[in-house]
C-alpha positions as CSV (number, residue, x, y, z in Angstrom):
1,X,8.9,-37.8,16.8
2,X,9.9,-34.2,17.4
3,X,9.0,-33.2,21.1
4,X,7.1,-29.2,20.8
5,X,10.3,-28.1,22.8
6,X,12.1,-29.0,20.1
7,X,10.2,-27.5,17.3
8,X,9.9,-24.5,18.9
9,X,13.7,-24.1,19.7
10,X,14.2,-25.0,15.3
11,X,11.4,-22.2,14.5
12,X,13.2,-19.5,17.1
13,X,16.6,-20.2,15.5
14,X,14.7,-20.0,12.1
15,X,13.6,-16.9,12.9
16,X,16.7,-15.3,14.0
17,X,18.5,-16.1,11.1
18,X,16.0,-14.7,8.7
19,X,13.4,-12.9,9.6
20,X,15.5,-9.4,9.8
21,X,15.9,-10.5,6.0
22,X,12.1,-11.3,5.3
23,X,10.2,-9.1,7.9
24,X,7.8,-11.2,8.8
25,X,7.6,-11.2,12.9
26,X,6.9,-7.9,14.4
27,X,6.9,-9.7,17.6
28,X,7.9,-13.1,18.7
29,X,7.5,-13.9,22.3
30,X,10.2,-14.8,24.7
31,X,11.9,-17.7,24.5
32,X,11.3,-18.8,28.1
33,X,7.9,-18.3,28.0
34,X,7.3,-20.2,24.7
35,X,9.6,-23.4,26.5
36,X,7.7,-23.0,28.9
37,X,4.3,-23.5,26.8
38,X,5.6,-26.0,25.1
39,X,6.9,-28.5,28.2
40,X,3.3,-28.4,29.5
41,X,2.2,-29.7,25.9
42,X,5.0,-32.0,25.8
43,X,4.1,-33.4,29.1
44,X,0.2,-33.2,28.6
45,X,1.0,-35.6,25.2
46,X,2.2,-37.9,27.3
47,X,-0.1,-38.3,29.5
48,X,-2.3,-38.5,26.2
49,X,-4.5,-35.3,27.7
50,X,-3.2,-32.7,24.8
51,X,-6.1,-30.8,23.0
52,X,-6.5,-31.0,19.0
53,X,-3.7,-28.3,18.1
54,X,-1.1,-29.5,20.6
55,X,2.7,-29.4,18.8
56,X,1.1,-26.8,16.8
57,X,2.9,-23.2,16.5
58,X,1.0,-20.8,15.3
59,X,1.7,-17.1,14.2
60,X,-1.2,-14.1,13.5
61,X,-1.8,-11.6,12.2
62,X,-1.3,-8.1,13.8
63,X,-4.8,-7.1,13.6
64,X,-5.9,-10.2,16.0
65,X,-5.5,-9.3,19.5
66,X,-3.7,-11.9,21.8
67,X,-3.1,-10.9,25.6
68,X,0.1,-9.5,26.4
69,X,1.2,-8.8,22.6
70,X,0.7,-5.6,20.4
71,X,-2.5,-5.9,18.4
72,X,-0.9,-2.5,16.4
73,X,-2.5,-3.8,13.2
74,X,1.3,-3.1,11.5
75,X,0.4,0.9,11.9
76,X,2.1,3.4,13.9
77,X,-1.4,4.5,15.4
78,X,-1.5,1.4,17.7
79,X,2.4,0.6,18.2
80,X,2.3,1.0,21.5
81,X,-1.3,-0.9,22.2
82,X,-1.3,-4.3,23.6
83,X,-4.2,-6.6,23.8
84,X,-5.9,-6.5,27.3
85,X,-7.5,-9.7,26.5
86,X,-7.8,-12.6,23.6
87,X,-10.1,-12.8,20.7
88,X,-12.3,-15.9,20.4
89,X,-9.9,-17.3,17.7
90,X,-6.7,-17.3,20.2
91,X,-9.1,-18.0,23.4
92,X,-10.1,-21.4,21.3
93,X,-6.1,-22.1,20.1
94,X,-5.3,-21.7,23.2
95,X,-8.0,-24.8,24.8
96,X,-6.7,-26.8,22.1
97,X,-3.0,-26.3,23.3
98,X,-2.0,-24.9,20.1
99,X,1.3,-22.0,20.5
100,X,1.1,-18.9,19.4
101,X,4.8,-18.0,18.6
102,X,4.2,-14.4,17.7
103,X,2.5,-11.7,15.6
104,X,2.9,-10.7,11.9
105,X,3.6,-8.2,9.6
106,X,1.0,-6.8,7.3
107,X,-0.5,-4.2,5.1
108,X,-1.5,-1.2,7.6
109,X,-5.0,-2.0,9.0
110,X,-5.1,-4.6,6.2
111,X,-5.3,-1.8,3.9
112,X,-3.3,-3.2,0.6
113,X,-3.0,-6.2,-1.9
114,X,1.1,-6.1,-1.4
115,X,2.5,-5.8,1.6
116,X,4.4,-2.8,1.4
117,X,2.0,-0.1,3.3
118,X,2.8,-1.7,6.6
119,X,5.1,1.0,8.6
120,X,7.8,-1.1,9.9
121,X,8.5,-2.3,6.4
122,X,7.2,-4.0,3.7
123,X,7.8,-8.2,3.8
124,X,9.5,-10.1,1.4
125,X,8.5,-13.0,-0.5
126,X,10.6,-15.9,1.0
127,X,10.4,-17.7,-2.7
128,X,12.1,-14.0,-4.2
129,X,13.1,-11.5,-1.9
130,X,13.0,-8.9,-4.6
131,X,9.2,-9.7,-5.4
132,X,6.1,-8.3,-3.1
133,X,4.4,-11.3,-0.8
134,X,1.2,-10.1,-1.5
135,X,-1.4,-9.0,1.1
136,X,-2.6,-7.8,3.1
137,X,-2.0,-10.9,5.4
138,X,1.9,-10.8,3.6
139,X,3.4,-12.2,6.8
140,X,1.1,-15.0,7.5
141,X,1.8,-16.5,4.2
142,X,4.9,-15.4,4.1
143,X,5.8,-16.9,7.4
144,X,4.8,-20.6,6.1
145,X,6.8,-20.2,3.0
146,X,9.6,-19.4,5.0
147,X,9.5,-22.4,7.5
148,X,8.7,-20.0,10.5
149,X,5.9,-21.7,11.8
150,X,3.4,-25.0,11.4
151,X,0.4,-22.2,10.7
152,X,-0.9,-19.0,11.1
153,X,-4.1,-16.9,11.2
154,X,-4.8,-13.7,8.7
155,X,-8.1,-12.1,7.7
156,X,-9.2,-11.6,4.3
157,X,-11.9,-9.0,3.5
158,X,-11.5,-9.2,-0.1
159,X,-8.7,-11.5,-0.8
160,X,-6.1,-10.9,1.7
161,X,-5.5,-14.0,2.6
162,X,-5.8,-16.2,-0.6
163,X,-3.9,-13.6,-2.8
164,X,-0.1,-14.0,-0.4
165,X,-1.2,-17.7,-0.3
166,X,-1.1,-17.5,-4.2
167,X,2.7,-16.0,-4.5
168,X,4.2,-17.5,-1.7
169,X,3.2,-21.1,-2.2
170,X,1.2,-21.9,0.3
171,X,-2.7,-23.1,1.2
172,X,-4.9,-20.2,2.4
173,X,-8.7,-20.3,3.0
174,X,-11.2,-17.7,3.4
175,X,-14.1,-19.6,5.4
176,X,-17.5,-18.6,4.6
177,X,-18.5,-15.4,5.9
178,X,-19.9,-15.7,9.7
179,X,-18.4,-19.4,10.2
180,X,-16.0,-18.0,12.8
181,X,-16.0,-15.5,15.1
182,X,-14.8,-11.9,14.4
183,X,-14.4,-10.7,18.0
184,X,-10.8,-9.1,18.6
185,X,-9.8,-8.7,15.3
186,X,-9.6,-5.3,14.1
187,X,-11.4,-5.3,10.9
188,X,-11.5,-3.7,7.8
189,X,-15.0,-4.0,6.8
190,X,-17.4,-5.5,8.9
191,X,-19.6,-6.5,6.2
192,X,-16.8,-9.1,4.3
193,X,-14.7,-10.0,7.0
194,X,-13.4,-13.4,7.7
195,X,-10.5,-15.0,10.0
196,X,-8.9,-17.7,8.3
197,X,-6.2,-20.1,8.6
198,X,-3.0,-20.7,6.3
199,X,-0.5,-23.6,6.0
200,X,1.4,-25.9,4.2
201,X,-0.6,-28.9,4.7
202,X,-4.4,-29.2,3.9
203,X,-5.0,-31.6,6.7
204,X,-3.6,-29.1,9.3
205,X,-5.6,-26.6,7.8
206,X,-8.6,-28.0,7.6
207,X,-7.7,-28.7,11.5
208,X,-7.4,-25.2,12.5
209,X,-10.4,-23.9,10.9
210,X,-12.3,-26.5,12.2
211,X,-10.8,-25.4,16.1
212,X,-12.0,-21.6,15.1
213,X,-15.0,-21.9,13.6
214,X,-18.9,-21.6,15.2
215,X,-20.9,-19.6,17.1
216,X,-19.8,-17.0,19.6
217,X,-22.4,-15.4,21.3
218,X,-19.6,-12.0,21.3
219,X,-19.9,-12.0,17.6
220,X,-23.8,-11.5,16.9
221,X,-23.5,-12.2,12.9
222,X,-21.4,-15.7,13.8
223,X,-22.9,-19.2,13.2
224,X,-22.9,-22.8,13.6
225,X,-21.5,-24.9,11.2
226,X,-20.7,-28.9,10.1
227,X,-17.6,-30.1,12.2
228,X,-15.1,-31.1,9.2
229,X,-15.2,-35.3,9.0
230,X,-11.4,-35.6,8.7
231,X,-12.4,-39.6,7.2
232,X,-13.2,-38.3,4.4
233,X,-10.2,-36.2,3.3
234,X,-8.4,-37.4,0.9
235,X,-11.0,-40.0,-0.6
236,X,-11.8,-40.1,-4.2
237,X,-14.7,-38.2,-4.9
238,X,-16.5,-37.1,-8.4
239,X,-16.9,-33.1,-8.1
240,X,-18.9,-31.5,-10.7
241,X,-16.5,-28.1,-11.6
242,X,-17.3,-25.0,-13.1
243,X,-14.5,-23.4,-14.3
244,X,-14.7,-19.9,-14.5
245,X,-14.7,-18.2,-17.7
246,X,-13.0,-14.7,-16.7
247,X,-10.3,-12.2,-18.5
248,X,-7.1,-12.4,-16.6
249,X,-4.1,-9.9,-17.9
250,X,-1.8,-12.7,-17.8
251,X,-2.9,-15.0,-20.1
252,X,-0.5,-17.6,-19.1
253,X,-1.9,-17.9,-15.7
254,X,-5.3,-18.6,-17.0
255,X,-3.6,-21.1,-19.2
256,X,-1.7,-22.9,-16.4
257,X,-4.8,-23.1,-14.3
258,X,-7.3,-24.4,-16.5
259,X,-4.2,-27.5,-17.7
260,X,-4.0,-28.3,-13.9
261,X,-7.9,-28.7,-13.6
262,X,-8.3,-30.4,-17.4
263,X,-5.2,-32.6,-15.7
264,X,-7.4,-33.7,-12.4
265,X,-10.3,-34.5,-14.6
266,X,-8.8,-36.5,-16.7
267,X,-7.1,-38.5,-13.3
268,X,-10.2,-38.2,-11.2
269,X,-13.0,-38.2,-13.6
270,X,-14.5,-34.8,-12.4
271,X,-17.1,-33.1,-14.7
272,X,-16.0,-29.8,-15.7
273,X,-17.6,-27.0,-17.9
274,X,-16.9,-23.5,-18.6
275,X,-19.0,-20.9,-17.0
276,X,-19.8,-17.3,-16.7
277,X,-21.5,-15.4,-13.9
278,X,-23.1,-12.0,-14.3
279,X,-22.0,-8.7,-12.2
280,X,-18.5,-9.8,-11.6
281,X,-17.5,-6.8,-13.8
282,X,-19.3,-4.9,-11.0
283,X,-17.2,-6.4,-8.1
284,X,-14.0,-4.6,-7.7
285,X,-16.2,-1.2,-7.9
286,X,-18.7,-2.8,-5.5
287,X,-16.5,-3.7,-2.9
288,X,-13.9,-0.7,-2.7
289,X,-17.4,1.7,-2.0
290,X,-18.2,-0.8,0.8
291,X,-14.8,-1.1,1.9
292,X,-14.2,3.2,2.0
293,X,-17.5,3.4,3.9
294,X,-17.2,0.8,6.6
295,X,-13.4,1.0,7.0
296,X,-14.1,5.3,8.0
297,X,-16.7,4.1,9.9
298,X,-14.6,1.8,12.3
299,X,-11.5,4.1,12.4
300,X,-13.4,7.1,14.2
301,X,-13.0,5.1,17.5
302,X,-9.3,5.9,16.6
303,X,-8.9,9.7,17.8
304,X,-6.3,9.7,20.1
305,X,-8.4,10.2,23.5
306,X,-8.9,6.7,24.8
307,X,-5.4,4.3,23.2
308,X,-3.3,5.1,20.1
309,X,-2.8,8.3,18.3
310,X,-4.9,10.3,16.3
311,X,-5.3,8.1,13.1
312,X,-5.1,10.8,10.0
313,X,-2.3,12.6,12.2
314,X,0.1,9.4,11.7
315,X,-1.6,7.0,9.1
316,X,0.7,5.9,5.7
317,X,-0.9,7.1,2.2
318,X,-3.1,3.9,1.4
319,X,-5.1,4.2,4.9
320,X,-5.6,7.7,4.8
321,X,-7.1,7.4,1.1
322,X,-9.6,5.0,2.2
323,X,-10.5,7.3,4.9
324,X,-10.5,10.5,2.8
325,X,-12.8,8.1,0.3
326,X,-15.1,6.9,3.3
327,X,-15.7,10.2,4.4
328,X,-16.3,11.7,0.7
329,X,-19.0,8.8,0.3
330,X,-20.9,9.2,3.9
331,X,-21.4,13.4,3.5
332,X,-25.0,13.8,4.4
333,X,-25.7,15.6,0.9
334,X,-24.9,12.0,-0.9
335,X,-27.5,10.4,1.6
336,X,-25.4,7.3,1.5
337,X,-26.3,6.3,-1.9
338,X,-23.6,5.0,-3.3
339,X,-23.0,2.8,0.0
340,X,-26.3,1.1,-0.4
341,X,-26.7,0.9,-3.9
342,X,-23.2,-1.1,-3.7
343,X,-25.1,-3.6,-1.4
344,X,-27.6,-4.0,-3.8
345,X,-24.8,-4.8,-5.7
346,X,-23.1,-7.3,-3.5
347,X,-26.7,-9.0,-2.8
348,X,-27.0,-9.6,-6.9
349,X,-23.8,-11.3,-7.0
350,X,-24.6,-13.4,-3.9
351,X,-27.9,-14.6,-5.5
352,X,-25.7,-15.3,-9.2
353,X,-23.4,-17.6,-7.3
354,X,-26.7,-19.6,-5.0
355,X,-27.5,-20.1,-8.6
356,X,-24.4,-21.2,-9.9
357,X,-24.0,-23.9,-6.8
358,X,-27.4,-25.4,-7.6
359,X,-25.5,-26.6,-11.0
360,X,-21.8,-27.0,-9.8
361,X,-20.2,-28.4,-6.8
362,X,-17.5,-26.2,-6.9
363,X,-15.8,-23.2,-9.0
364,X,-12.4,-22.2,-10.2
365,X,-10.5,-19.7,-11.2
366,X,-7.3,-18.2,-10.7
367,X,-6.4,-16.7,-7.5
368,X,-4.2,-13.6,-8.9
369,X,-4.5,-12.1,-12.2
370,X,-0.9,-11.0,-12.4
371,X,2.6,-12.2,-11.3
372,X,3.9,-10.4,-8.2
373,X,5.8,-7.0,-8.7
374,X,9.2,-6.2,-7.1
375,X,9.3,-4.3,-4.0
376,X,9.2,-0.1,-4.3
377,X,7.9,-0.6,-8.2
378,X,5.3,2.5,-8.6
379,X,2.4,0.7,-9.9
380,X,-0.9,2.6,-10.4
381,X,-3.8,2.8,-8.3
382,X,-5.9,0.8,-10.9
383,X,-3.5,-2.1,-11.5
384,X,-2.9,-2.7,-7.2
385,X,-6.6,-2.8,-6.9
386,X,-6.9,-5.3,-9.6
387,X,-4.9,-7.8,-7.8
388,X,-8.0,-8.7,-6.0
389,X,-10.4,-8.8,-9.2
390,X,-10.5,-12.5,-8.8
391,X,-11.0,-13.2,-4.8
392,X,-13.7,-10.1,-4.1
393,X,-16.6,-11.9,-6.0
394,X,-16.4,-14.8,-3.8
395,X,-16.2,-12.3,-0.8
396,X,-19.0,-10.2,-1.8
397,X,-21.5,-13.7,-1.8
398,X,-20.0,-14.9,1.8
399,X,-19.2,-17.9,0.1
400,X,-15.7,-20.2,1.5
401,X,-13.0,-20.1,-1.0
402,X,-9.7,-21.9,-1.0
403,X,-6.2,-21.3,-2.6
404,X,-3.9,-24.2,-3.6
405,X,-0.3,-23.8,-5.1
406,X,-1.3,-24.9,-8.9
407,X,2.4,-24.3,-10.4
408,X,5.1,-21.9,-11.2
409,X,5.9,-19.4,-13.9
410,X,8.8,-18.5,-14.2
411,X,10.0,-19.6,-10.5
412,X,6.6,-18.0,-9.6
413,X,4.2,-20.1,-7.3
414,X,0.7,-19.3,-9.1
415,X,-2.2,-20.0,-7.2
416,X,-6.0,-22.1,-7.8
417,X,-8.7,-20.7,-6.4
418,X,-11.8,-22.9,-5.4
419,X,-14.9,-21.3,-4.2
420,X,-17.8,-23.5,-3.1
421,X,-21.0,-22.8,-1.5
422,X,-21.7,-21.2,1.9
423,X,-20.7,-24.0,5.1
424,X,-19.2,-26.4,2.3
425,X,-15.5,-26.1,3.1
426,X,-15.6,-29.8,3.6
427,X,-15.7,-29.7,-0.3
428,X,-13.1,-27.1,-0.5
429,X,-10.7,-29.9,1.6
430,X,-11.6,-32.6,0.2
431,X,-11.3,-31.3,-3.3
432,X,-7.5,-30.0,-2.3
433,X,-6.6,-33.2,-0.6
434,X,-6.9,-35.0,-3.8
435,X,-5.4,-31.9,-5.9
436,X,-2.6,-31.9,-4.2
437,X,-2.1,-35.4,-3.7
């Protein structure tokens, strides 16, 4: 069995090696202090005393503060801030004797589908250096699909977590929104964001959510839910599927999605029908006028005065448009209409899918409509945008949603999404278990 010690000293040679290539680390703590860590683990093993996570080595994202390490959310506004304390995701890693090896590249303030808008770099896709990650949490999937770590931590407001878990390979879940604690992370949109865990393996996934998760009395929206029964992973179940009947501009990734879940059914007897569910033309529109009005919002505390610079002043393109947006939507002459109308919006959709999962157990769809692009290609506004056409319904109803490597095309990885009601992630696991078995 490999000792922690050892594990960390193959991950920090791992990321010597390649992470100048890939850009994933903005940060990786110091060797002695992470030997350190990881002898106390060692030794608490052995004295069978070790918490849930312990051997764990875990990377986060740069917009989740962690004591002692820049929380500079991959922008040049914070480069210079470090955390002055831990959010509740780290402070429970951290009881549980999990690692955290180091922060992660991203889109800037988790403002992109790609990451290329962070301003140390864009990351590379470990599977094709050439091709885009995906984002914005591109180095915590990124960083699995390279080898860099056992998991990592990223948020996704819209999709920012499952869509890099869809290109690079990996298992990414979006937990329902309010099942775990937002407090220190520096969020995009306070109405649709969630911490979440990636990984290569559902088990240790479905571990570190369930560590995270629950109510924290410093995150007043945060609730309670089901502890995961880790028993029932992996056992044959009969799920009753909906499978989502969307347009997806590459027809080939609709194609290979719908053979892998026709290709379960037949080998686990599953029920499956094709659905539709109304407003989801509605959603990208929805969610980008929410996202403009509460991402303005939370950067005013950015001025320069108290930490970081002055955020227009030294901002990259992407962030200052959804600033310049915000602030165009909030004028006092528009009276906030558009704002609320769009969570009139969001409350429709939420209501379509309660409906849906009074029918289905679970639905699927594609995680990605598109293949990656390659690094530096100009790609309009619209088509960028629409990488997320597929994860923001699920995120506009607060429901958990999971994403599973399905297949490839052409060398591709290409990504399942399954979304499942509110608190039912235990579904979403045990459903992947057996997908992926």
């Amino acid at each position: 069995m490999t000792s922690t010690v050892e594990k960390i000293e193959k991950y920090l040679k791992r990321i010597e090696e390649k992470n100048k290539e890939f850009n994933i680390f903005l940060e990786v703590c110091s060797r002695e202090e992470l030997i350190n860590e990881a002898k106390k683990v060692d030794e608490k093993i052995g004295l069978g005393k070790a918490g849930r996570l312990a051997g764990r080595v875990i990377g986060i994202k740069a917009n989740i503060n962690c004591i002692g390490l820049h929380a500079s959310c991959a922008s040049k506004v914070l480069e210079d801030y470090y955390s002055t304390y831990d959010a509740t995701v780290i402070e429970k890693i951290k009881n549980e004797d999990g690692i955290i090896i180091g922060v992660l590249n991203c889109d800037e303030f988790a403002c992109g589908g790609s990451g290329e808008t962070s301003a140390f770099g864009p990351v590379k896709n470990p599977i094709n250096p050439k091709l885009i990650p995906g984002g914005s949490s591109s180095g915590s999937a990124a960083a699995i699909a390279a080898g860099f770590c056992d998991l990592t931590l990223g948020s996704d407001t819209g999709g920012s977590i499952r869509n890099p878990a869809s290109h690079c390979g990996v298992i990414g879940l979006k937990p329902t929104y309010a099942s775990v604690s937002r407090y220190g992370l520096i969020d995009l949109s306070m109405s649709l964001d969630q911490v979440g865990p990636l990984g290569r393996d559902i088990h240790e996934v479905a571990l570190l959510y369930d560590v995270i998760k629950g109510r924290d009395e410093k995150d007043s929206i945060s609730l309670e839910s089901k502890p995961i029964d880790f028993k029932e992973i992996g056992k044959e179940k009969k799920f009753k599927i909906g499978i989502l009947d969307i347009e997806v501009q590459d027809k080939r990734i609709k194609e290979l999605i719908e053979k892998k879940v026709y290709e379960l059914e037949n080998k686990f007897g599953f029920s499956t029908e094709k659905i539709k569910i109304p407003y989801l033309d509605l959603a990208v529109e929805t969610y980008y006028l929410i996202v403009y009005t509460e991402f303005f919002s939370g950067t005013r505390k950015f001025d320069g005065r108290r930490y970081g610079k002055r955020i227009e002043e030294v901002c990259g393109p992407e962030v200052l448009r959804r600033i310049i947006g915000g602030s165009e939507i909030t004028r006092s002459e528009h009276e906030g209409r558009a704002y609320y109308n769009s969570l009139k919006i969001k409350k429709l959709i939420e209501k379509e899918f309660e409906k849906v999962f009074k029918n289905y157990d679970l639905v699927i769809s594609p995680a990605v409509p598109v293949l990656p692009h390659k690094i530096g290609e100009e790609i309009n506004l619209e088509k960028m945008y629409s990488y997320d056409a597929l994860t923001i319904p699920s995120s506009l109803a607060g429901n958990c949603a999971i994403v599973i490597p399905a297949g490839k095309i052409d060398g591709i990885p290409i990504g399942m999404q399954v979304i499942s009601d509110k608190f039912c992630e235990q579904k979403l696991f045990d459903f992947s278990s057996l997908a992926l078995s």
